[in-house]
C-alpha positions, -999 to 999 in steps of 0.1 A, spaced: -299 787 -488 -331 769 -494 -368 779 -489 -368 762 -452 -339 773 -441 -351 814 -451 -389 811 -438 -408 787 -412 -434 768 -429 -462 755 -410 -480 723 -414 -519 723 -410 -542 699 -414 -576 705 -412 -604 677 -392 -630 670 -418 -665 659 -406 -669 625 -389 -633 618 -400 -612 593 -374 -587 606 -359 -564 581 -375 -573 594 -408 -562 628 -398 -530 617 -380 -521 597 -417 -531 626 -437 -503 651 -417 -477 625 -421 -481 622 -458 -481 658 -461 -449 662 -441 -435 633 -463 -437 652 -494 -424 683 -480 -393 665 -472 -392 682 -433 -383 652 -422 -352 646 -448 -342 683 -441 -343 675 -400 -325 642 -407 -299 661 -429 -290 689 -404 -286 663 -372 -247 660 -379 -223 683 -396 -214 674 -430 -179 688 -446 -189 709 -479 -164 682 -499 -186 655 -479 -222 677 -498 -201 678 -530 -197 641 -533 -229 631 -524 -245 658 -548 -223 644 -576 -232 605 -566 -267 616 -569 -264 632 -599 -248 605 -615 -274 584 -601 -299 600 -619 -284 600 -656 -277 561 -652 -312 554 -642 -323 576 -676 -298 559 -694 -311 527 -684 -346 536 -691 -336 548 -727 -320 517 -729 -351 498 -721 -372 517 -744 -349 514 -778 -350 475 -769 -388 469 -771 
């Protein structure tokens, strides 16, 4: 199990001084971006088979070395 899953994480954002509103609002929402909550939430909405989480793990993971081996390729050419 994962960190989220174990503990619950809050999300604060703090008002700083003659800040907009707006400002703030866009500030959470980045912040929850790049803690992935919303990927997590998104994820857990429908049940997934464990062979259904093995294939996509291993179609990301392949992915992954494709887009580095396309990058090495890329590099060795210039």
């Amino acid at each position: 199990m994962d960190n989220i899953t174990q503990e619950r994480k809050t999300m604060e954002v703090k008002i700083r001084k003659n800040e907009p509103p707006e400002n703030l609002i866009k500030r959470f929402l980045r912040k929850i971006k790049k803690s992935k909550i919303i990927d997590e939430v998104m994820d857990r909405k429908y049940y997934k088979k464990p062979s259904e989480r093995r294939r996509e793990k291993e179609a990301r993971r392949l992915a992954v070395i494709e887009k580095q081996k396309k990058k090495e390729k890329q590099e060795r050419g210039h």
